[in-house]
Biopython code that builds the backbone (N, CA, C, O; Angstrom):
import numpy as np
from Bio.PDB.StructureBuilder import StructureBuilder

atoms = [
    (1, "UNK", "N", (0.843, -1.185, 0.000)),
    (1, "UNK", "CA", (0.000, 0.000, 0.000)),
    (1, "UNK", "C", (0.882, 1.239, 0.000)),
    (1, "UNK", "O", (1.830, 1.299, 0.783)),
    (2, "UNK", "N", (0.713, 1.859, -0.527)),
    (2, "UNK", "CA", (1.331, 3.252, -1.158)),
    (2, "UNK", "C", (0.831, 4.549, -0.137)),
    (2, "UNK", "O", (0.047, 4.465, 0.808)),
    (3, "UNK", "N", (1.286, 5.333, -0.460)),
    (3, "UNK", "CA", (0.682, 6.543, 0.646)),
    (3, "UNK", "C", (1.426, 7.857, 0.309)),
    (3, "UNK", "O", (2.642, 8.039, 0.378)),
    (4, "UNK", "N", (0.414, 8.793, -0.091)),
    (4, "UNK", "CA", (1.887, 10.554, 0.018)),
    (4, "UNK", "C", (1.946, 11.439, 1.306)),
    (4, "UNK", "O", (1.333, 11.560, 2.366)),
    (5, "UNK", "N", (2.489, 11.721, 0.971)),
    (5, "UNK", "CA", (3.008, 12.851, 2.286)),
    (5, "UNK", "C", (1.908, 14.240, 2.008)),
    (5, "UNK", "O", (1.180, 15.002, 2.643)),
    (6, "UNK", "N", (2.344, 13.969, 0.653)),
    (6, "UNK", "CA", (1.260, 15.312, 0.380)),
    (6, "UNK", "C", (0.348, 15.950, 0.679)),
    (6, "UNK", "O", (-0.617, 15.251, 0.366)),
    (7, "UNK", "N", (-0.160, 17.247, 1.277)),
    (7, "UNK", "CA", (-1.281, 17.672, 1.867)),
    (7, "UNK", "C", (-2.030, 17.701, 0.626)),
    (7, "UNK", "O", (-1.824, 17.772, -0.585)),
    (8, "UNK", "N", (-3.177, 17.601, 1.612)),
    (8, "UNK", "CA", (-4.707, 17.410, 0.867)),
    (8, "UNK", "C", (-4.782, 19.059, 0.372)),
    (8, "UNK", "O", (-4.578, 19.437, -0.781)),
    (9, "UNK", "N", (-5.092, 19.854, 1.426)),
    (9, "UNK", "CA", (-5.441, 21.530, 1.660)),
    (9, "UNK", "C", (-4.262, 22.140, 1.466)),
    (9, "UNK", "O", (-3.494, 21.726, 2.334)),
    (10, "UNK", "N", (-3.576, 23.146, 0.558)),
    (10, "UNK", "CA", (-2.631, 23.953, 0.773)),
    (10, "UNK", "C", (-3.072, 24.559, 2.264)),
    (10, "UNK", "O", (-4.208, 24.654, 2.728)),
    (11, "UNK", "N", (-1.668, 24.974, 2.919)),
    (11, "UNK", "CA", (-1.579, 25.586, 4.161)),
    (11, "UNK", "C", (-1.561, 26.925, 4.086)),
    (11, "UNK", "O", (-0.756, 27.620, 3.466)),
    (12, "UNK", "N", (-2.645, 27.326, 4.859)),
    (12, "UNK", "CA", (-2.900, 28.818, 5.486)),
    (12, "UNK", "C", (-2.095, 30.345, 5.100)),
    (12, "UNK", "O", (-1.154, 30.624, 5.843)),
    (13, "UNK", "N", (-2.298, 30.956, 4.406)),
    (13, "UNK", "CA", (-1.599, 32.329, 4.085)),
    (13, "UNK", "C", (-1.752, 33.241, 5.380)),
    (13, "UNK", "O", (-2.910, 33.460, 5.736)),
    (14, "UNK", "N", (-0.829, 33.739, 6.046)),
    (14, "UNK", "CA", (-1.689, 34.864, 6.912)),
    (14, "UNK", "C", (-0.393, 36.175, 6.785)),
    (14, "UNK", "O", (0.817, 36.048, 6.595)),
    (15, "UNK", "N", (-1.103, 37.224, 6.949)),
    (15, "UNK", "CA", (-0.338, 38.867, 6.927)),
    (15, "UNK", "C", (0.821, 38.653, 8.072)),
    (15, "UNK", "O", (0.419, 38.329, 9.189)),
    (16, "UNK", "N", (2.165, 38.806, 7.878)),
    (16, "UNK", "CA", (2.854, 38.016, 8.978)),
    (16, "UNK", "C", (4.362, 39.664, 8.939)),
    (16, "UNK", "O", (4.946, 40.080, 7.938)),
    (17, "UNK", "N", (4.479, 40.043, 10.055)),
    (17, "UNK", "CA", (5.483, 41.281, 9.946)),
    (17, "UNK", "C", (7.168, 40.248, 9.742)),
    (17, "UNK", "O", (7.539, 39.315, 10.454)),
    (18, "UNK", "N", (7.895, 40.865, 8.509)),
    (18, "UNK", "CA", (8.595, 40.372, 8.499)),
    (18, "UNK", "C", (9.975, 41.600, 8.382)),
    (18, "UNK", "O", (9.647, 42.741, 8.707)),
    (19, "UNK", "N", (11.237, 41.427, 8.006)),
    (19, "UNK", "CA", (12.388, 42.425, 7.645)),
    (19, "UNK", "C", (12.600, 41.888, 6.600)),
    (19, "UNK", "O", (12.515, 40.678, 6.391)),
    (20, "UNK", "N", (12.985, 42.973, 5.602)),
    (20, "UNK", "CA", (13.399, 42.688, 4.355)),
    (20, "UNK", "C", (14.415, 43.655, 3.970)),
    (20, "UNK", "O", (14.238, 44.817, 4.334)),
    (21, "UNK", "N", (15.364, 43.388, 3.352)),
    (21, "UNK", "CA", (16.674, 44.061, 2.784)),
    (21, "UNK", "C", (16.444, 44.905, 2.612)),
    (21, "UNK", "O", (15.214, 44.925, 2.550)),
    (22, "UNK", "N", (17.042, 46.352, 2.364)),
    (22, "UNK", "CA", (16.735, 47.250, 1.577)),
    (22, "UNK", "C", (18.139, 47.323, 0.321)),
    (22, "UNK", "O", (18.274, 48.351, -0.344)),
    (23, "UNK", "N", (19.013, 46.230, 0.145)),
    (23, "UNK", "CA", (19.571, 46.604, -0.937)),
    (23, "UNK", "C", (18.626, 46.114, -2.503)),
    (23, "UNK", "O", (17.789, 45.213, -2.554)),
    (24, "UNK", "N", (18.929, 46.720, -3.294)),
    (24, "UNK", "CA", (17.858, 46.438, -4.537)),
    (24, "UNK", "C", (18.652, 44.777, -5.086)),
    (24, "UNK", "O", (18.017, 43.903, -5.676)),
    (25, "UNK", "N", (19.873, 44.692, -4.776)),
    (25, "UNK", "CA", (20.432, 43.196, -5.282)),
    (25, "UNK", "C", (20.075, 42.307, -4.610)),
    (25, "UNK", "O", (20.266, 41.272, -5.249)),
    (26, "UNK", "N", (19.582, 42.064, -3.503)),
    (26, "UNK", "CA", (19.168, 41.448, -2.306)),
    (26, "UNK", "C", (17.642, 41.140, -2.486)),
    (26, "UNK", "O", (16.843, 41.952, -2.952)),
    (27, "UNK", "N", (17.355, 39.987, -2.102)),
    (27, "UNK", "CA", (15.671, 39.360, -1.904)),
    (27, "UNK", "C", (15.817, 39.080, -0.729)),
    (27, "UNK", "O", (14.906, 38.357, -0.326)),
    (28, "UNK", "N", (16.843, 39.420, 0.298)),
    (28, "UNK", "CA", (16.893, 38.526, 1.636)),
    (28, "UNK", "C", (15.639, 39.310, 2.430)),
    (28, "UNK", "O", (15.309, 40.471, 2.189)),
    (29, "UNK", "N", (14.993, 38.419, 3.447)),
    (29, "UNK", "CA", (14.054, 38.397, 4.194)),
    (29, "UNK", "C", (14.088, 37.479, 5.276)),
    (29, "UNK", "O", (14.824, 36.495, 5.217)),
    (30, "UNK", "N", (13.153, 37.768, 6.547)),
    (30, "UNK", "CA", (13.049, 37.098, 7.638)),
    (30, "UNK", "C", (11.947, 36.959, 8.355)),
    (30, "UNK", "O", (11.279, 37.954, 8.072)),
    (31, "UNK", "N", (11.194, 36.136, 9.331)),
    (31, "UNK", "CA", (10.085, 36.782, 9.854)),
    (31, "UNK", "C", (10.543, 36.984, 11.146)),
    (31, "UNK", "O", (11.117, 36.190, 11.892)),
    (32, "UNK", "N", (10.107, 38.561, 11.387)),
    (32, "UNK", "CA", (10.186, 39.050, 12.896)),
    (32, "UNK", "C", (10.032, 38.217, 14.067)),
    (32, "UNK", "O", (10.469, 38.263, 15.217)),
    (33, "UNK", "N", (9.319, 37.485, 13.455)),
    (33, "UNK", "CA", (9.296, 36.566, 15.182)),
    (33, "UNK", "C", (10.635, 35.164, 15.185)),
    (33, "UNK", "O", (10.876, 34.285, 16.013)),
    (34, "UNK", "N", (11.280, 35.521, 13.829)),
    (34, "UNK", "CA", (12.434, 34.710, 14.193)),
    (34, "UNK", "C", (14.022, 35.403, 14.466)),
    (34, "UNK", "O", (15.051, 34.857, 14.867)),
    (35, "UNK", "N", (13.732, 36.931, 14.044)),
    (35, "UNK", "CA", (14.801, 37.399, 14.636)),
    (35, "UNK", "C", (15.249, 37.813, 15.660)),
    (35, "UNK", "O", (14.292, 38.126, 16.369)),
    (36, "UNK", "N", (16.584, 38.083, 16.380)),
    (36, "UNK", "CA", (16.989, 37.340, 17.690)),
    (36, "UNK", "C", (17.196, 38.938, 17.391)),
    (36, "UNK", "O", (16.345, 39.490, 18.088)),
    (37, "UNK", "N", (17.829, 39.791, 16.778)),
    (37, "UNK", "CA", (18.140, 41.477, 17.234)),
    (37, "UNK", "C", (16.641, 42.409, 16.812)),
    (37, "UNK", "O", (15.685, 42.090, 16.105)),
    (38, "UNK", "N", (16.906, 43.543, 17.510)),
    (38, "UNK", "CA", (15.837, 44.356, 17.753)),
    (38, "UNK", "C", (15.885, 45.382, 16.118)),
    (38, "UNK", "O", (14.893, 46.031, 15.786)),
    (39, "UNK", "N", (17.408, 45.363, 15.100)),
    (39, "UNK", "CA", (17.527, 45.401, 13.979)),
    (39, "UNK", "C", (18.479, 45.114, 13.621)),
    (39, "UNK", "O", (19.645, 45.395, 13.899)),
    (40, "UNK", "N", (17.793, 44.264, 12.681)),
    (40, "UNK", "CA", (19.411, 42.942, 12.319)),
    (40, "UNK", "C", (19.676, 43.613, 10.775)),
    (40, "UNK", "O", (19.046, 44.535, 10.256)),
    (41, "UNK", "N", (20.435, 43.100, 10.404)),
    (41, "UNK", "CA", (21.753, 43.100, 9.191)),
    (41, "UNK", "C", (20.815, 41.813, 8.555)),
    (41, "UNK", "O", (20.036, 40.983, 9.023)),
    (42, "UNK", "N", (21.413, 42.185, 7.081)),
    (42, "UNK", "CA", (20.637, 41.173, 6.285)),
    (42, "UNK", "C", (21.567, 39.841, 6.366)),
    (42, "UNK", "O", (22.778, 39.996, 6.528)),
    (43, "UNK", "N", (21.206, 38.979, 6.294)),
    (43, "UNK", "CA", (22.339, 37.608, 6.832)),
    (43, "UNK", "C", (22.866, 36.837, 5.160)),
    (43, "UNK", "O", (23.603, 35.884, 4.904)),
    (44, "UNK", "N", (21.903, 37.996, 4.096)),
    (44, "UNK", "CA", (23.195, 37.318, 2.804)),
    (44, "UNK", "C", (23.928, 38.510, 2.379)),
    (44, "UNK", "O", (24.859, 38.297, 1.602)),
    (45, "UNK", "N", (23.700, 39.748, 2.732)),
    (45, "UNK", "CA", (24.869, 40.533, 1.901)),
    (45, "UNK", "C", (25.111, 41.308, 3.286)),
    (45, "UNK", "O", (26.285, 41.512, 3.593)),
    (46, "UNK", "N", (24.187, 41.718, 4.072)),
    (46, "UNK", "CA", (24.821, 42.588, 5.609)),
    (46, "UNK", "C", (24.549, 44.101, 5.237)),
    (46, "UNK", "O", (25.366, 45.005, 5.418)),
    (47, "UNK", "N", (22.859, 44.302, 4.505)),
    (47, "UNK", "CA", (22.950, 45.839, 4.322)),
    (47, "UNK", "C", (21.628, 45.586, 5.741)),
    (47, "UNK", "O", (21.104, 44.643, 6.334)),
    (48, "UNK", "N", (21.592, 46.674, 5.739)),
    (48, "UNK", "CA", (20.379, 47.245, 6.470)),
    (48, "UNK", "C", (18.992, 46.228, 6.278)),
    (48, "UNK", "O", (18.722, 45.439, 5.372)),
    (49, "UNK", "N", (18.391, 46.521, 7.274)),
    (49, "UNK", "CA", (16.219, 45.593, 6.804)),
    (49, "UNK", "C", (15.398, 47.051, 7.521)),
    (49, "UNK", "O", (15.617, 47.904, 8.382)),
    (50, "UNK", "N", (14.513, 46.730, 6.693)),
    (50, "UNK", "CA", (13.130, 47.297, 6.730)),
    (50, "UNK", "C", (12.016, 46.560, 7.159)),
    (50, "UNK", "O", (11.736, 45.566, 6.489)),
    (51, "UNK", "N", (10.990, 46.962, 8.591)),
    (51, "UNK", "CA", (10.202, 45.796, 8.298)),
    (51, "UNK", "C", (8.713, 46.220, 7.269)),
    (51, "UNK", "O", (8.339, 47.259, 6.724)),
    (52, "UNK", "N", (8.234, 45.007, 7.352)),
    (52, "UNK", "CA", (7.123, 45.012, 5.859)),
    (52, "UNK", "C", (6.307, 44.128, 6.247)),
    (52, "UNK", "O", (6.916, 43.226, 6.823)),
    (53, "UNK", "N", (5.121, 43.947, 6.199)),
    (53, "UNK", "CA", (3.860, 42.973, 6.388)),
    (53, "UNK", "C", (4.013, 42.519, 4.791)),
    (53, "UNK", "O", (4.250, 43.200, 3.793)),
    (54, "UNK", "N", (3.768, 41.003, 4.970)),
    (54, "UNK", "CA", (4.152, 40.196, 3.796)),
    (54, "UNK", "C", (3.038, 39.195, 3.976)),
    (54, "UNK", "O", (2.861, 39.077, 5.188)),
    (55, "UNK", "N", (2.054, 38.279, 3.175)),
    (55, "UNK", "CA", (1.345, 37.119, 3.195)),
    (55, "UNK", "C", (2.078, 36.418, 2.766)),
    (55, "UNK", "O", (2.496, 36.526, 1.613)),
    (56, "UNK", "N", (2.546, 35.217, 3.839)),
    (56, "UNK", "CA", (2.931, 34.032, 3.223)),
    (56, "UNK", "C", (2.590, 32.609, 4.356)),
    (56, "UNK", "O", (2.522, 32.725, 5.580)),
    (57, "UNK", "N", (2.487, 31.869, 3.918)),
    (57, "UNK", "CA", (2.190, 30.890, 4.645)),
    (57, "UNK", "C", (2.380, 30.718, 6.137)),
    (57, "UNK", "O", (3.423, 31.063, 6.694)),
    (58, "UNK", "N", (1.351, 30.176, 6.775)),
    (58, "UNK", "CA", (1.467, 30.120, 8.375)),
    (58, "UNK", "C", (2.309, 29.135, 8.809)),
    (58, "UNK", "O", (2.167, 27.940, 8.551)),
    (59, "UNK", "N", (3.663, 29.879, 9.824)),
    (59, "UNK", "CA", (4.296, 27.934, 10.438)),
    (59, "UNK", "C", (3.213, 27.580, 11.048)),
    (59, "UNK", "O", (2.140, 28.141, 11.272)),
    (60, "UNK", "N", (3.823, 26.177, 11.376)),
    (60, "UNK", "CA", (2.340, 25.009, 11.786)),
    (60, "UNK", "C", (3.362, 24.894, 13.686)),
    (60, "UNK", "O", (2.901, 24.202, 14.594)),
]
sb = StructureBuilder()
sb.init_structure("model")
sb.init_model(0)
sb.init_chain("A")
sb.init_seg("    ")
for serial, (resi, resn, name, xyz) in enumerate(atoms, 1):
    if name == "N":
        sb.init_residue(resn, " ", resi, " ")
    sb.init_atom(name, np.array(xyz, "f"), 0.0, 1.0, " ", f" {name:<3s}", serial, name[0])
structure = sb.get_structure()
């Protein structure tokens, strides 16, 4: 018997505050509730973040 892992329901979108780079070469991003400084450095090039309300999927 066979079986997937695969969810049935895509998982939950919700409005979630996150930091995002402000260099224009940079896509780096984070969500606020996982960063450990009060304003962090971007962790792939090390410019500055901005934060931004972003929809993207809910952790479970």
């Amino acid at each position: 018997m066979a079986f997937s892992r695969r969810r049935k329901e895509p998982l939950p979108k919700v409005e979630t505050k996150v930091w995002a780079c402000t260099s224009d070469d940079c896509n780096g991003w984070m969500r606020e509730s996982l960063s450990f400084k009060e304003e962090p450095k971007c962790p792939l090039c090390k410019s500055s973040m901005k934060q931004e309300i972003r929809t993207i999927t809910e952790l479970e």
